[in-house]
N, C-alpha and C positions, 0 to 999 in steps of 0.2 A: 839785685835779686828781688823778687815779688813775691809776698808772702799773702796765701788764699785764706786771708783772713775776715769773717763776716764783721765781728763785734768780738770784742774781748770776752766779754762776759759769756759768750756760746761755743769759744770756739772748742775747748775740751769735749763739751759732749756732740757737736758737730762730728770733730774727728773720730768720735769713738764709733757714732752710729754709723760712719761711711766706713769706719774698719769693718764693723762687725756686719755689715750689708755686703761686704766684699771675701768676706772669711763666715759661710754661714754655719761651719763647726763651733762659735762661738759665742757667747750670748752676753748681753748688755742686762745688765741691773743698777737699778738707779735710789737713791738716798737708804743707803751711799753709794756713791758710783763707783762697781769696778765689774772687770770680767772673767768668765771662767768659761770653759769647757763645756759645750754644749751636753755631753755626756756626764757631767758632773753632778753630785758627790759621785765618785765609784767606790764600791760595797770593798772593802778589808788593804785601801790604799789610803796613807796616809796623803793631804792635799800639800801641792809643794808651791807658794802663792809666793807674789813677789811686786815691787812697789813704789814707787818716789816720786818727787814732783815733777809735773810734766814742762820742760823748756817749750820747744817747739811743737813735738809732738810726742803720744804716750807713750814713751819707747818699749815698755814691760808690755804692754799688751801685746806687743809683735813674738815675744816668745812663749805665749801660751798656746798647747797644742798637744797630740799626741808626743812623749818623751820626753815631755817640757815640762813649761809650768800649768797646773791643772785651774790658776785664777793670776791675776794682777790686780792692785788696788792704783791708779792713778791720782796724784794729788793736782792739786789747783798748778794754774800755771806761776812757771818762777816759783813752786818753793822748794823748801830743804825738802830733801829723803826724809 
């Protein structure tokens, strides 16, 4: 199997940015990197954020959304939660 890898060193925020170009409800912020909800904070909801190291790919950011999670914090690739 083939893995779309440019450079180790980019590939987290590579993937994040073609997430969030492909899902534009959602928005990328950087040092530190993580993502939330394009409509985020919302006024008298408490945030329900969520988070660990990234294997292959961010997996938390795929359930940020309306019903879901309103942020994900990605960590570096390979590490612990």
């Amino acid at each position: 199997m083939k893995k779309l890898i440019n450079q180790v060193e980019t590939v987290l925020n590579e993937q994040l940015q073609g997430f969030v170009a492909a899902h534009p409800a959602l928005r990328l912020h950087r040092d530190p990197v993580f993502i939330t909800r394009s409509d985020a904070p919302l006024v008298g909801k408490v945030a329900l954020i969520s988070g660990g190291g990234s294997g292959h790919e961010p997996m938390h950011s795929g359930f940020v959304g309306d019903g879901m999670l309103d942020g994900a914090v990605p960590g570096e690739i390979f590490t612990s939660p």
